[in-house]
Backbone as XML, in Angstrom:
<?xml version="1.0"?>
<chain id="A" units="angstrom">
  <residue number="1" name="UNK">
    <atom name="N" x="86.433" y="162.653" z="71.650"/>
    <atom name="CA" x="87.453" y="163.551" z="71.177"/>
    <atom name="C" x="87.760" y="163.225" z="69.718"/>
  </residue>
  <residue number="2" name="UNK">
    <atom name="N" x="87.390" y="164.363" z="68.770"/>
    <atom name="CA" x="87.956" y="164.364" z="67.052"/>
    <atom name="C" x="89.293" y="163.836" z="67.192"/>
  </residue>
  <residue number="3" name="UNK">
    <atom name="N" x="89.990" y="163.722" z="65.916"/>
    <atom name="CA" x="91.235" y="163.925" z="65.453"/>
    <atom name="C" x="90.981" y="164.875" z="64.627"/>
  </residue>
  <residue number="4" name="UNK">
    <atom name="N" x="92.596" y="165.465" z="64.375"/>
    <atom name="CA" x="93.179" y="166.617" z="64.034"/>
    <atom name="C" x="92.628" y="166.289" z="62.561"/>
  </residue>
  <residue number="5" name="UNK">
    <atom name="N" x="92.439" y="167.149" z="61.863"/>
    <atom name="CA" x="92.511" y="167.175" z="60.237"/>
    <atom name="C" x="93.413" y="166.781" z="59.745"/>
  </residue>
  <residue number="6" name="UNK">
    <atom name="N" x="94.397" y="165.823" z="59.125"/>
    <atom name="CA" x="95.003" y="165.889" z="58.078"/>
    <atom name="C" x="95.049" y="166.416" z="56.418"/>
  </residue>
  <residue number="7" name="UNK">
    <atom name="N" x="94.215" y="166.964" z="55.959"/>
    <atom name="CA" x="93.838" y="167.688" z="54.701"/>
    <atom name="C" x="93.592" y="168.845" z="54.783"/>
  </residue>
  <residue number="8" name="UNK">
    <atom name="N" x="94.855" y="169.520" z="54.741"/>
    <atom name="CA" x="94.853" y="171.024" z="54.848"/>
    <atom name="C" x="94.701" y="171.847" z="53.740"/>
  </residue>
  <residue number="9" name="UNK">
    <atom name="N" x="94.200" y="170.711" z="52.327"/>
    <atom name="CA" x="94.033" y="171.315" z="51.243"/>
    <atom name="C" x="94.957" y="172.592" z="50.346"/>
  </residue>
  <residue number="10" name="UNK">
    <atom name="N" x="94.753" y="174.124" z="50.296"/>
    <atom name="CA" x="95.515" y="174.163" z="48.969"/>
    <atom name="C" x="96.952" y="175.012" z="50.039"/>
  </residue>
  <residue number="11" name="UNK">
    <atom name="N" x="97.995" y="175.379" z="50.117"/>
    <atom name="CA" x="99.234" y="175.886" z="50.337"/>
    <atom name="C" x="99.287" y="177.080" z="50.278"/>
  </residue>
  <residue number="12" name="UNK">
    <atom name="N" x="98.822" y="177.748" z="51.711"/>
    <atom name="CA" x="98.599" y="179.132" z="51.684"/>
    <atom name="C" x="100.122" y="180.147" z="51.340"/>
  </residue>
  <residue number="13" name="UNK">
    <atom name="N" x="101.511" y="179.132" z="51.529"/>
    <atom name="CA" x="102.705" y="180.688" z="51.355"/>
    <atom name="C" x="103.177" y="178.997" z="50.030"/>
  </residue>
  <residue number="14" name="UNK">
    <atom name="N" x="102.133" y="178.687" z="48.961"/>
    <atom name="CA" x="102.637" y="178.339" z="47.864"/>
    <atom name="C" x="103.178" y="179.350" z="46.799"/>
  </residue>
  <residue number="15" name="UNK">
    <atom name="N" x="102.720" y="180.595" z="47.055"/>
    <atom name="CA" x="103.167" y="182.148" z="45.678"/>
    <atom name="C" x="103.385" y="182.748" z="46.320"/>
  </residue>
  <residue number="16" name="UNK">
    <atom name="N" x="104.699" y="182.576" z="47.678"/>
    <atom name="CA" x="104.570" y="184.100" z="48.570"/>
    <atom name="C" x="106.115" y="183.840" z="47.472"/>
  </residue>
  <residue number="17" name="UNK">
    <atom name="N" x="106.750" y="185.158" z="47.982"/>
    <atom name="CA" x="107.740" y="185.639" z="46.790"/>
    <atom name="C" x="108.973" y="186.264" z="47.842"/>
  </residue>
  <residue number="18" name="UNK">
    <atom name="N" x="110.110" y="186.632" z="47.805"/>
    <atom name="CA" x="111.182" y="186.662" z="48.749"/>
    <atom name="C" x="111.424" y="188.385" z="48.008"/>
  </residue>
  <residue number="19" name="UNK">
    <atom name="N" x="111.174" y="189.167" z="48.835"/>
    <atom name="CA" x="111.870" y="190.645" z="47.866"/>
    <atom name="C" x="113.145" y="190.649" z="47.994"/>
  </residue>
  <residue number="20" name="UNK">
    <atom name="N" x="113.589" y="190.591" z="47.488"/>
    <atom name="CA" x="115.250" y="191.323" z="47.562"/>
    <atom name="C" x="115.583" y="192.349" z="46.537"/>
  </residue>
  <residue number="21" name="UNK">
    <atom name="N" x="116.424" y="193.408" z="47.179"/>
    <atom name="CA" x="117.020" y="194.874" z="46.564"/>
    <atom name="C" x="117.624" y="194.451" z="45.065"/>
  </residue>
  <residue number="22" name="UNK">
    <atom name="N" x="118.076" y="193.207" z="44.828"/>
    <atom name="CA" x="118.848" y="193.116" z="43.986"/>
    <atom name="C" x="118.330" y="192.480" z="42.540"/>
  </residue>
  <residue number="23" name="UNK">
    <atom name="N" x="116.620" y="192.573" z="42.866"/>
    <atom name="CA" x="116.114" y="191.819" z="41.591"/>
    <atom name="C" x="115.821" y="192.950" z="40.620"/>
  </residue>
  <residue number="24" name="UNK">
    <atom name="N" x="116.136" y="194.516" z="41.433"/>
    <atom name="CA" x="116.180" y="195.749" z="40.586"/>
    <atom name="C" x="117.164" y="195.318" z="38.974"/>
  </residue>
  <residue number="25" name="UNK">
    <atom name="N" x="118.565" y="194.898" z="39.449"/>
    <atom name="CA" x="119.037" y="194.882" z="38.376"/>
    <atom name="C" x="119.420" y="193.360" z="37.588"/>
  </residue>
  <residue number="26" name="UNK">
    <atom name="N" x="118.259" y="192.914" z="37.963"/>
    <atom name="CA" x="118.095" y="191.614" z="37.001"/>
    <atom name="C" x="119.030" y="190.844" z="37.345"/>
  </residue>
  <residue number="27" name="UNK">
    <atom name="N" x="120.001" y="190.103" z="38.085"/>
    <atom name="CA" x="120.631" y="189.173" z="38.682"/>
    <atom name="C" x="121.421" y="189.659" z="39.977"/>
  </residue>
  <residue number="28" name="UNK">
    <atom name="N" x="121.711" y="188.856" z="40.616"/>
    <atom name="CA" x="122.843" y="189.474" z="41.963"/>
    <atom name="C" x="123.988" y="189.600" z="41.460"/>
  </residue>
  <residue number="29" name="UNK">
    <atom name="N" x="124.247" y="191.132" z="41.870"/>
    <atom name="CA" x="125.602" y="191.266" z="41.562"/>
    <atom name="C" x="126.804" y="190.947" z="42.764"/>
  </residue>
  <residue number="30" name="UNK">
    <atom name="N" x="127.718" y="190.010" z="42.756"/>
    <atom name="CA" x="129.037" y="190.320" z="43.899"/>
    <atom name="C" x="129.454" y="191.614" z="44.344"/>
  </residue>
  <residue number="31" name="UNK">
    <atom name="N" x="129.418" y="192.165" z="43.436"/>
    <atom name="CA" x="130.081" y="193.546" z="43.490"/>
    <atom name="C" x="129.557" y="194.479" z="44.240"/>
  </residue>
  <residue number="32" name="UNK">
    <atom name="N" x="127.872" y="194.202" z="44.279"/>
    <atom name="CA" x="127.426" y="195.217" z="44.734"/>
    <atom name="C" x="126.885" y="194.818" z="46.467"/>
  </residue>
  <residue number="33" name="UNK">
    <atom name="N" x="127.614" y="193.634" z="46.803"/>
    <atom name="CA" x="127.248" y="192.667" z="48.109"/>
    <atom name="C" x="128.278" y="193.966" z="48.937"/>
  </residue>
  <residue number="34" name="UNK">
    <atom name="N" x="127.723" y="194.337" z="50.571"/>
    <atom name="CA" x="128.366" y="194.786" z="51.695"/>
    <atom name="C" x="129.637" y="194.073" z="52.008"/>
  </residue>
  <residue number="35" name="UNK">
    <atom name="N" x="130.834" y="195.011" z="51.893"/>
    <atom name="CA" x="131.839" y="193.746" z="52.076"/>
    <atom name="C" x="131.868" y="193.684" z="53.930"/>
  </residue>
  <residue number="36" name="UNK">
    <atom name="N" x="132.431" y="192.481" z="53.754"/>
    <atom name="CA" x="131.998" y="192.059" z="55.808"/>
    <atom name="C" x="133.124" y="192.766" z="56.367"/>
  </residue>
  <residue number="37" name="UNK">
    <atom name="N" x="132.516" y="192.771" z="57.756"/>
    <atom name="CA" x="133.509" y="193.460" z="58.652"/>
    <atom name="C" x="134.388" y="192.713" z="58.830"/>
  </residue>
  <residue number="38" name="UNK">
    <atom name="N" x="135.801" y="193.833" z="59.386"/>
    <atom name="CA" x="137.235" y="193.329" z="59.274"/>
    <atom name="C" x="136.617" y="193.394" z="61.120"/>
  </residue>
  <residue number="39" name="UNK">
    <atom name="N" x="137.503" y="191.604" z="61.721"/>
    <atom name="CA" x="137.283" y="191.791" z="63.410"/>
    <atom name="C" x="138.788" y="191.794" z="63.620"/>
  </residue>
  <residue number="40" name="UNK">
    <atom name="N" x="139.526" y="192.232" z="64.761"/>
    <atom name="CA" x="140.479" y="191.899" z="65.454"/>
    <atom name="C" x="140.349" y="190.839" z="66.667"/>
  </residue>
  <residue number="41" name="UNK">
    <atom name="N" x="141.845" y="190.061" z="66.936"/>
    <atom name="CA" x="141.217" y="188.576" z="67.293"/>
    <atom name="C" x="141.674" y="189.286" z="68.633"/>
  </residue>
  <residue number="42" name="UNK">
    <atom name="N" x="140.871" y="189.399" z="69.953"/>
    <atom name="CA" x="140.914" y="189.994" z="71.143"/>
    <atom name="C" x="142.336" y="189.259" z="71.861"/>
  </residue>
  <residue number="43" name="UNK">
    <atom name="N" x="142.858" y="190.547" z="72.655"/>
    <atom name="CA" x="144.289" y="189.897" z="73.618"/>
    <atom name="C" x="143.913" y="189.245" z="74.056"/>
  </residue>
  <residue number="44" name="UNK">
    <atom name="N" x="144.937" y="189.078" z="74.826"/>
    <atom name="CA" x="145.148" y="188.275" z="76.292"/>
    <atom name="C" x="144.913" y="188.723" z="77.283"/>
  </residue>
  <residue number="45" name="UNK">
    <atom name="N" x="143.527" y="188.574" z="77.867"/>
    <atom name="CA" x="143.407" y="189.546" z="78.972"/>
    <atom name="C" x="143.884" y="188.440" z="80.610"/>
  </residue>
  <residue number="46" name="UNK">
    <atom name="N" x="143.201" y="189.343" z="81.694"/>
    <atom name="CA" x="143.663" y="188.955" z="83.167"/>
    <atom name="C" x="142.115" y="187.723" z="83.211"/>
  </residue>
  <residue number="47" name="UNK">
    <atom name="N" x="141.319" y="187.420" z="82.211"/>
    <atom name="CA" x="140.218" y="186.745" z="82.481"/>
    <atom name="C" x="140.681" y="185.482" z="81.941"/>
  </residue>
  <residue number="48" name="UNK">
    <atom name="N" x="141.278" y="185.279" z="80.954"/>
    <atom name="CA" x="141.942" y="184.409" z="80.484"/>
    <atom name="C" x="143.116" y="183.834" z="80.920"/>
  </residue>
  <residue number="49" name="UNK">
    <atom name="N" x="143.594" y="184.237" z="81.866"/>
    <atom name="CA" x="144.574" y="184.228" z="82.821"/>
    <atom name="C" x="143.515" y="183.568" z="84.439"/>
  </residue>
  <residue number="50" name="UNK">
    <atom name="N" x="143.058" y="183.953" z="84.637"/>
    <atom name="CA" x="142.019" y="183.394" z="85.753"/>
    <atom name="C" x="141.671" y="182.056" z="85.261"/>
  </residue>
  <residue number="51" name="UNK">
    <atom name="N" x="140.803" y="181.996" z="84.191"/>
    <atom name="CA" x="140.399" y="180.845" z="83.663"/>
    <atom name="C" x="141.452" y="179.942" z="83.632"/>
  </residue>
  <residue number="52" name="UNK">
    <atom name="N" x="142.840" y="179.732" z="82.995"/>
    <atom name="CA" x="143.971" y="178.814" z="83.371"/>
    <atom name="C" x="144.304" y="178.642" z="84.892"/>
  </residue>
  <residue number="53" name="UNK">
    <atom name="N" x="144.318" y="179.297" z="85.508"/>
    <atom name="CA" x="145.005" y="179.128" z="86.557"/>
    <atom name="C" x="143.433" y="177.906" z="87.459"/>
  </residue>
  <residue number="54" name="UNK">
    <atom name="N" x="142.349" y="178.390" z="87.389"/>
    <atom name="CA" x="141.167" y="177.650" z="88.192"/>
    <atom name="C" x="141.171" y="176.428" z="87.216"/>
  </residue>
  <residue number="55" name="UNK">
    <atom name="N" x="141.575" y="175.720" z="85.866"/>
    <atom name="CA" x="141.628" y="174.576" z="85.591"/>
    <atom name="C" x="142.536" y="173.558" z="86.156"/>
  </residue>
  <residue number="56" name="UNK">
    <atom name="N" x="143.821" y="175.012" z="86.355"/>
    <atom name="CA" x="144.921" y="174.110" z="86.855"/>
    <atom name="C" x="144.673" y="173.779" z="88.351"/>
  </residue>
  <residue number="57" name="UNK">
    <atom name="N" x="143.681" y="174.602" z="89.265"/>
    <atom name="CA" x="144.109" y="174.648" z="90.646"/>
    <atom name="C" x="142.486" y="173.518" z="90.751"/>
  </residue>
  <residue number="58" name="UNK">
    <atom name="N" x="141.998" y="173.353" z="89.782"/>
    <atom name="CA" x="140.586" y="172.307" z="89.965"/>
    <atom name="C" x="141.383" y="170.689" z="89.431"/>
  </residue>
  <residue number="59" name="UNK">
    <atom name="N" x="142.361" y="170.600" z="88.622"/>
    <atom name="CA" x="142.409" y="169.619" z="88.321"/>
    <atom name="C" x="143.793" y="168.828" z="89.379"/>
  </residue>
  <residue number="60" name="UNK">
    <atom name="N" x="144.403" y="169.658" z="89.934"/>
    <atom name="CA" x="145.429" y="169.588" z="91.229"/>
    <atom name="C" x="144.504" y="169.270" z="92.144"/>
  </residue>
  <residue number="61" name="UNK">
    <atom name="N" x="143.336" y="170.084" z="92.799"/>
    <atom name="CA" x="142.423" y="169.707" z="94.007"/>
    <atom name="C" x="142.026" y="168.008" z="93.586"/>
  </residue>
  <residue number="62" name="UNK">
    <atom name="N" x="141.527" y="167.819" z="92.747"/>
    <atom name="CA" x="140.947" y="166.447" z="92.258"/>
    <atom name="C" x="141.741" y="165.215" z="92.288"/>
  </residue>
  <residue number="63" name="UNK">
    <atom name="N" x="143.077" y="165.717" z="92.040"/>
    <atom name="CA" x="144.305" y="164.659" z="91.911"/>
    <atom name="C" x="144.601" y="164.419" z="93.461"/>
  </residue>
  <residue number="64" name="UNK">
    <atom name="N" x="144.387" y="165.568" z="94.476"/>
    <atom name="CA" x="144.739" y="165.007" z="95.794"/>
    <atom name="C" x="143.486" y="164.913" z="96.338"/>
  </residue>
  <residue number="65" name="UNK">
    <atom name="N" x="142.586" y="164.857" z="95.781"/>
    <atom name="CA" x="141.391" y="164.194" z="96.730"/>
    <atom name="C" x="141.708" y="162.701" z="96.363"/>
  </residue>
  <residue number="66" name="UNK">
    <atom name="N" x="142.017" y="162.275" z="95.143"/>
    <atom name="CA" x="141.644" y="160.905" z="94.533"/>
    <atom name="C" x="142.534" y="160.068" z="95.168"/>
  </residue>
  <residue number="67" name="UNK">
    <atom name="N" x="143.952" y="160.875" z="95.423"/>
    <atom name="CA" x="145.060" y="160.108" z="96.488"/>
    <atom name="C" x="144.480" y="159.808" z="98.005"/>
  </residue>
  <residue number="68" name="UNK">
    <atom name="N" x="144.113" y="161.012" z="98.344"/>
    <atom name="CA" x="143.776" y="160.767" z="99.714"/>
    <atom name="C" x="142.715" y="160.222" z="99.719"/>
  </residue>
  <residue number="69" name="UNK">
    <atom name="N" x="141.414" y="159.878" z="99.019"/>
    <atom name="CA" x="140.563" y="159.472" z="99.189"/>
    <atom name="C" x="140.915" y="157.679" z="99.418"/>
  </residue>
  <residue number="70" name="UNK">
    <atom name="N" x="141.968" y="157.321" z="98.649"/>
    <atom name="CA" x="142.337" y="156.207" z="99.013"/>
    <atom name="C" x="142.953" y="155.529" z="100.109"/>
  </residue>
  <residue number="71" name="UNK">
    <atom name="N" x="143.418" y="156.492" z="101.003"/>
    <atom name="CA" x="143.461" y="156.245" z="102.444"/>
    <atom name="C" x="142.401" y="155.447" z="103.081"/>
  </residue>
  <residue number="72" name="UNK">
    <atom name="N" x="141.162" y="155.712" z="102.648"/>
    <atom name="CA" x="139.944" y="155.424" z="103.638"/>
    <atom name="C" x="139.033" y="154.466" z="102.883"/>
  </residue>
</chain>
């Protein structure tokens, strides 16, 4: 069994080049950047409400197993 080549000789993406829209006008402009979307930060829904209540009712189950488990 060979080994792999190490001498991969000359750098095939050595002159690859990046296009971008903005080399039209000779530097990037800010101004002319997409301004970002505005998000709204989502309510309070009934899922988020589920999710508290199963931390609270998982970390209560755990606290009376750990008591009673010491019975035995």
């Amino acid at each position: 069994m060979s080994q792999v080549n190490s001498e991969f000789g000359e750098d095939p993406f050595a002159t690859a080049t990046i296009d971008s829209p903005y080399e039209e006008a000779g530097m990037m402009d800010q101004s002319s950047a997409p301004e970002a979307p505005q998000y709204r930060k989502q309510g309070f829904s009934i899922y988020s409400v589920m999710l508290i209540m199963s931390f609270v009712f998982l970390t209560a189950a755990a606290i009376m197993f750990f008591i009673d488990a010491d019975k035995y």
